[in-house]
MDAnalysis code that builds the backbone (N, CA, C; Angstrom):
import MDAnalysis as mda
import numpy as np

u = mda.Universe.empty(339, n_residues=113, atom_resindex=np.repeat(np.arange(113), 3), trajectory=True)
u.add_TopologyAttr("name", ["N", "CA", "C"] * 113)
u.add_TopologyAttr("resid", np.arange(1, 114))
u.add_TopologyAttr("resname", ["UNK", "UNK", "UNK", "UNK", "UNK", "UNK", "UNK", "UNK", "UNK", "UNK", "UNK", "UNK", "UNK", "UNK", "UNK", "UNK", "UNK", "UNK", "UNK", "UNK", "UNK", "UNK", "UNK", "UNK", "UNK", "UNK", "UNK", "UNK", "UNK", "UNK", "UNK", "UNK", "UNK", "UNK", "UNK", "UNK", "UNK", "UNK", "UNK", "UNK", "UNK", "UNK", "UNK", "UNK", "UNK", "UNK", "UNK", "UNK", "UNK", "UNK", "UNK", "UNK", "UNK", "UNK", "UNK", "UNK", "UNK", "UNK", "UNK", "UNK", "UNK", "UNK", "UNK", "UNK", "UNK", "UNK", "UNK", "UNK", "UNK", "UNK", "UNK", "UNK", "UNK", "UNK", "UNK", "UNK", "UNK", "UNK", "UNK", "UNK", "UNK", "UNK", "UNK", "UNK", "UNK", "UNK", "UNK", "UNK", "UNK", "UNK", "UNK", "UNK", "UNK", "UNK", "UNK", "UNK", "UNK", "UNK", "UNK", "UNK", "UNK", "UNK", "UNK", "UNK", "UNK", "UNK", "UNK", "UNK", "UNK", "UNK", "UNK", "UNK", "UNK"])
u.atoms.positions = np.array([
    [-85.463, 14.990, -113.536],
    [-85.021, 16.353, -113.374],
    [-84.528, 16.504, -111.941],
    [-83.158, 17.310, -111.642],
    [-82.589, 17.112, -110.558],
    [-82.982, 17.945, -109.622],
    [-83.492, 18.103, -108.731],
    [-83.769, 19.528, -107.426],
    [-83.345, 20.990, -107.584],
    [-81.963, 20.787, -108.007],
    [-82.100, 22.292, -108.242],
    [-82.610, 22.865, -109.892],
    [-82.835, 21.930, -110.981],
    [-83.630, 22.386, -111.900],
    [-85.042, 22.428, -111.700],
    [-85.856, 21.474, -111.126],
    [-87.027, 22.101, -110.444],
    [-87.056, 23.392, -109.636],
    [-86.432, 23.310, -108.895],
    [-85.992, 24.528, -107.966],
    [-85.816, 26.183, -109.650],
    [-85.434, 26.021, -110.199],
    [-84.942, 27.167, -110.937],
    [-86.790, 27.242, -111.677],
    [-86.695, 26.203, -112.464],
    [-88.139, 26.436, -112.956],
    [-89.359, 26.836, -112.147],
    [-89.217, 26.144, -110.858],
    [-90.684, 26.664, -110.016],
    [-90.496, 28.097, -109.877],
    [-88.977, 28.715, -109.283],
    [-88.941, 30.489, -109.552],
    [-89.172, 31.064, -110.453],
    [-88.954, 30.327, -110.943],
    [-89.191, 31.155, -112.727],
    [-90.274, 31.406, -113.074],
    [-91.215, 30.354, -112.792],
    [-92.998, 30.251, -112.771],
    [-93.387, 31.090, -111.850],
    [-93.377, 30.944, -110.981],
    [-93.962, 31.770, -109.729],
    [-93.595, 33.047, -110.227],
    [-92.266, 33.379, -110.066],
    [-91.986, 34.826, -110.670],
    [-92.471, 35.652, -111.924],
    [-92.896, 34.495, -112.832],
    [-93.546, 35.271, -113.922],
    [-95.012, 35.069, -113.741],
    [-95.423, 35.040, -113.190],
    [-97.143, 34.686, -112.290],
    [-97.056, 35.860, -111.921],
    [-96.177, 36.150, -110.620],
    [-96.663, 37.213, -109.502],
    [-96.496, 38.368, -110.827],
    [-95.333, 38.255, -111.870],
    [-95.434, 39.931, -112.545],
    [-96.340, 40.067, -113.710],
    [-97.223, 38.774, -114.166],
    [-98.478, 38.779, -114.337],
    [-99.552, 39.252, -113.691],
    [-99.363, 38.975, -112.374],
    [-100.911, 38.879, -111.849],
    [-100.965, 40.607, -110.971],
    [-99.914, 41.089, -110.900],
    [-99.336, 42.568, -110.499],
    [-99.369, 43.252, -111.438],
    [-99.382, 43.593, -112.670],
    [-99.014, 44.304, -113.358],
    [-100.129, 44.952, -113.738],
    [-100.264, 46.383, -114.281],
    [-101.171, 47.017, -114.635],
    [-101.900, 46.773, -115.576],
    [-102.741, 45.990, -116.097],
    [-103.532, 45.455, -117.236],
    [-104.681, 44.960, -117.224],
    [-105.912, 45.169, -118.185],
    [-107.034, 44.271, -118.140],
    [-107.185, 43.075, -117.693],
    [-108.038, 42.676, -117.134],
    [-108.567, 40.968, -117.371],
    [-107.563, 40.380, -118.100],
    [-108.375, 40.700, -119.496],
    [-108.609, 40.151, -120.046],
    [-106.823, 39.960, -120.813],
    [-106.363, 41.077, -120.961],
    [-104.716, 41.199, -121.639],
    [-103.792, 40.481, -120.191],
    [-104.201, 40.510, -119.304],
    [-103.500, 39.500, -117.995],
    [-103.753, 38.345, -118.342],
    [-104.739, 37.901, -118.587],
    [-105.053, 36.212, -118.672],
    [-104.007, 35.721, -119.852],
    [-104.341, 36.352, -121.334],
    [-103.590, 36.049, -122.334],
    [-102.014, 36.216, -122.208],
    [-101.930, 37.452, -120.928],
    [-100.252, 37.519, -121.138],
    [-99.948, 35.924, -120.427],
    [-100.508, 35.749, -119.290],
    [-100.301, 34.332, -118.379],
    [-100.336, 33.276, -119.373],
    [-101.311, 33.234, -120.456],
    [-101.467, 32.191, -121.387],
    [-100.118, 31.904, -121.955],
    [-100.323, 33.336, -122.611],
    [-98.144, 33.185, -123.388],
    [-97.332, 32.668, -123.034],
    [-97.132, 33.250, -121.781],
    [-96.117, 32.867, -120.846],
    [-96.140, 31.687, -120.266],
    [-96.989, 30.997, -120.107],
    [-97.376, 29.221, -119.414],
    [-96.475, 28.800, -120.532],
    [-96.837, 28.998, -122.197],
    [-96.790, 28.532, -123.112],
    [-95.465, 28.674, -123.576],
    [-95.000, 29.798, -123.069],
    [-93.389, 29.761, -123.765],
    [-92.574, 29.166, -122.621],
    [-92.992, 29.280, -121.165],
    [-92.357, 28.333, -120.362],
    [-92.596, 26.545, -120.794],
    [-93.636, 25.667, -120.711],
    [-93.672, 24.745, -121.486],
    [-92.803, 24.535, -122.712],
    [-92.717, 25.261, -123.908],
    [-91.819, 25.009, -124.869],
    [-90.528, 25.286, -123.879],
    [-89.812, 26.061, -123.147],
    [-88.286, 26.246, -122.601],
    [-88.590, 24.834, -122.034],
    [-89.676, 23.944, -121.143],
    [-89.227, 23.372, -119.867],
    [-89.388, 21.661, -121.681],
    [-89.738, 22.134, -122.263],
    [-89.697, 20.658, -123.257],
    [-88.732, 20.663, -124.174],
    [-87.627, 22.133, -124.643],
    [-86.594, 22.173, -125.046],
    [-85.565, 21.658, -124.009],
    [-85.817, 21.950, -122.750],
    [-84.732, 21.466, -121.682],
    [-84.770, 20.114, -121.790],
    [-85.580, 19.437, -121.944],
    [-85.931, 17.959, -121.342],
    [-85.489, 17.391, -122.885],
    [-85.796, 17.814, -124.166],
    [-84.930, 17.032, -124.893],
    [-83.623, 17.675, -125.136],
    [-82.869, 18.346, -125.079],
    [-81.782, 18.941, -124.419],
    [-81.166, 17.860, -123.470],
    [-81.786, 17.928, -122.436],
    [-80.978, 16.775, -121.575],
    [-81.393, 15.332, -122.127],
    [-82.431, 14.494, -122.790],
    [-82.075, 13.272, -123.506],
    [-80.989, 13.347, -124.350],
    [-81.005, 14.415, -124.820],
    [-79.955, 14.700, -126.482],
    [-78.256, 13.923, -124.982],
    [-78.472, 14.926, -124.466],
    [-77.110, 14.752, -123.450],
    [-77.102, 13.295, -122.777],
    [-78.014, 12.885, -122.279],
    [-78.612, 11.403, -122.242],
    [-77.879, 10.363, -123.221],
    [-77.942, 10.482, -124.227],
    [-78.064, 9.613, -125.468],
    [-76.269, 9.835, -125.719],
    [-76.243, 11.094, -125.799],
    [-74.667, 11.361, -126.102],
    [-73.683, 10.428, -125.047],
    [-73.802, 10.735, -123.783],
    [-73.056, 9.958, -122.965],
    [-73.042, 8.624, -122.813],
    [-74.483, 7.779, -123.085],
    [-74.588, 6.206, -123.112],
    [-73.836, 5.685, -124.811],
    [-74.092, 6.711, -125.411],
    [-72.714, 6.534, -126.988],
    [-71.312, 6.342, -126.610],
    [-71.123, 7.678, -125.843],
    [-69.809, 7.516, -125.267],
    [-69.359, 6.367, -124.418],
    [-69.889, 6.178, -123.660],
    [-70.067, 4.746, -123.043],
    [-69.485, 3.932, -123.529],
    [-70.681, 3.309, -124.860],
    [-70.419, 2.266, -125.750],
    [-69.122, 2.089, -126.245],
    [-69.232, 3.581, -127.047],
    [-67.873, 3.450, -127.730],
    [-66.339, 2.907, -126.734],
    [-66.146, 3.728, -125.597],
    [-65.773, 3.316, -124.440],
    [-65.265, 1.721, -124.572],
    [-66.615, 1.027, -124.030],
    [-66.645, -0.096, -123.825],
    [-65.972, -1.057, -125.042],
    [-65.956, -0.553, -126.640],
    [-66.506, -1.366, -127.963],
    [-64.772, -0.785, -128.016],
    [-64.313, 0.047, -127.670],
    [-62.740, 0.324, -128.523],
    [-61.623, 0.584, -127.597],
    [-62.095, 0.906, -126.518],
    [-60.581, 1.408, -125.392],
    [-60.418, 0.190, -124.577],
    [-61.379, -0.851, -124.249],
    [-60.837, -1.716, -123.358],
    [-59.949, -2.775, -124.112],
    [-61.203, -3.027, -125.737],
    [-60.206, -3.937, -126.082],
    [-58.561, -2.918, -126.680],
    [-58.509, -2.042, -126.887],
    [-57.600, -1.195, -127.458],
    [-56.373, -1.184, -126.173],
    [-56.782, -0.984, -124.789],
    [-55.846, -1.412, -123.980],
    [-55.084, -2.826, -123.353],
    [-56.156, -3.573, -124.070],
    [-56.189, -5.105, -123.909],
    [-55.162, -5.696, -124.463],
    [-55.046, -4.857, -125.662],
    [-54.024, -5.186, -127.303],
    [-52.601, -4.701, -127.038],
    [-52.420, -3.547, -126.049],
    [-51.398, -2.667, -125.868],
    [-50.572, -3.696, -124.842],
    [-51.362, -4.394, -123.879],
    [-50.988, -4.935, -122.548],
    [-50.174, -6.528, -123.048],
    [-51.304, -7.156, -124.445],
    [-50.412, -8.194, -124.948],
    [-49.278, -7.808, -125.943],
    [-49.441, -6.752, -126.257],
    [-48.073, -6.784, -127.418],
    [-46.902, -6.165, -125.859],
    [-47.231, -5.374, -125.115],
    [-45.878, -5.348, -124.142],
    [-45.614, -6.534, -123.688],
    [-46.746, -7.548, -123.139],
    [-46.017, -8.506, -122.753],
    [-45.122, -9.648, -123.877],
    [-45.704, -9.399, -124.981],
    [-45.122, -10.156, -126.477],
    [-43.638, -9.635, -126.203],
    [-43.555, -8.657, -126.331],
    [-42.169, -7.358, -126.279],
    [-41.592, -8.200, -125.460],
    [-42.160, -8.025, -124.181],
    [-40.936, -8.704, -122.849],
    [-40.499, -10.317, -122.999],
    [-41.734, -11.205, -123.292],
    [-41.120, -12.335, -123.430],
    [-40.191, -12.888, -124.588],
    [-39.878, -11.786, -126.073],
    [-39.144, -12.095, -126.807],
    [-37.997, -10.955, -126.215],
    [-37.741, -10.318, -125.616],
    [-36.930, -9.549, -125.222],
    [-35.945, -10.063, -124.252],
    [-36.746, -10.954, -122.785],
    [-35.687, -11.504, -122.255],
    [-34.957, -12.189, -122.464],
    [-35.063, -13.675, -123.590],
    [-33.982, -14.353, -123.988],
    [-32.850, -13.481, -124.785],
    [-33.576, -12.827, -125.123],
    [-31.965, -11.561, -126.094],
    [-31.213, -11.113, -125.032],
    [-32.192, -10.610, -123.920],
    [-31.670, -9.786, -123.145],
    [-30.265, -10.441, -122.561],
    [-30.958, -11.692, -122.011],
    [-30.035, -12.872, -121.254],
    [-28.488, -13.485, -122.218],
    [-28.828, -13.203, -123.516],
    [-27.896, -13.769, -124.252],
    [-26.997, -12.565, -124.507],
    [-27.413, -11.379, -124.101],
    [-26.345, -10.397, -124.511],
    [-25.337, -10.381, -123.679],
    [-26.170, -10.465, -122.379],
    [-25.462, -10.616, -121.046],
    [-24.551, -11.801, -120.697],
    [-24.608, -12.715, -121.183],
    [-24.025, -14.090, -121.560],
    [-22.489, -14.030, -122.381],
    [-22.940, -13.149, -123.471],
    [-21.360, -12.342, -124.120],
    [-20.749, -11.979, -123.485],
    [-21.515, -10.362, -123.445],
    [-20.743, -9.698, -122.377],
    [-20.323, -10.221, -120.913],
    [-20.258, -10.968, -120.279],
    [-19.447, -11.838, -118.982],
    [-18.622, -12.538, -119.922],
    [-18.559, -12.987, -121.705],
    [-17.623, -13.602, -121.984],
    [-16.824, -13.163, -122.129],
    [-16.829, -12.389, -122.669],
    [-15.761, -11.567, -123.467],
    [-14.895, -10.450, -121.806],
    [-15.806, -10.285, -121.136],
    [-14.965, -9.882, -119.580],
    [-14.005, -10.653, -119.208],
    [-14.753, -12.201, -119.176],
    [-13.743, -13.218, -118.384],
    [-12.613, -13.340, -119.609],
    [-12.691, -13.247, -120.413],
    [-11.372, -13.583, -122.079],
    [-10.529, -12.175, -121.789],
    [-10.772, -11.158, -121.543],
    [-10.008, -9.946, -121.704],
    [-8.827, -10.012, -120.713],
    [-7.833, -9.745, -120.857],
    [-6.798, -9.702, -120.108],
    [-6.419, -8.915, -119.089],
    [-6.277, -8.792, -117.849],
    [-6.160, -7.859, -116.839],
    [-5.437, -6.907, -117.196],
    [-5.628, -5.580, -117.674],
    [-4.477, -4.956, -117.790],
    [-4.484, -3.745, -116.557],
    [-3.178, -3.862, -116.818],
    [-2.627, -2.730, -115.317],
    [-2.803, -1.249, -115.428],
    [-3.087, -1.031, -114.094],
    [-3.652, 0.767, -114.068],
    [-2.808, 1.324, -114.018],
    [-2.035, 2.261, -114.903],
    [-0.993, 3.165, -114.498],
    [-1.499, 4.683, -113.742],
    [-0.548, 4.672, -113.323],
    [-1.157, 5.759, -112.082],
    [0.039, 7.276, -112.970],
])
């Protein structure tokens, strides 16, 4: 639990103490209200805590999944571009190979102005 959630819960305790232990009431209806209240703080401070495993658990999933599908998933992307490029440059080179042929075969023709 991080500092400032201790920090929120210890106010919270203390604060519902002091308006326990202040408040106009018997003994005996003070003690039991303090009882309640310990008791419904405990259930909030053990809903928080599996609350944050739940969030715990969610993110080390995410993780996984992470790890189990996007690296190899970018892995796959990186060889099919390079697949792409190395069947791409011999085309590339042979187009270019024409085209200078068919430049040098064409006949100079004159610019009329």
């Amino acid at each position: 639990m991080g500092k400032f959630s201790k920090g929120i819960l210890f106010g919270a305790v203390v604060g519902a103490a002091s308006g326990l232990l202040f408040a106009p009431r018997s003994g005996k209806a003070t003690r039991q209200k303090f009882v309640d209240e310990l008791e419904d703080w405990s259930d909030l401070k053990e809903d928080f805590t599996d609350k944050l495993d739940q969030f715990k658990e969610s993110a080390q999933a995410l993780q996984a999944a992470a790890d189990t599908y996007i690296e190899p998933f970018i892995d796959g992307i990186n060889r099919d571009v390079e697949n792409f490029r190395f069947q791409a440059e011999p085309r590339i080179d042979q187009i270019q190979e024409q085209v200078e042929k068919i430049q040098s075969e064409l006949p100079d023709l004159p610019i009329e102005k």
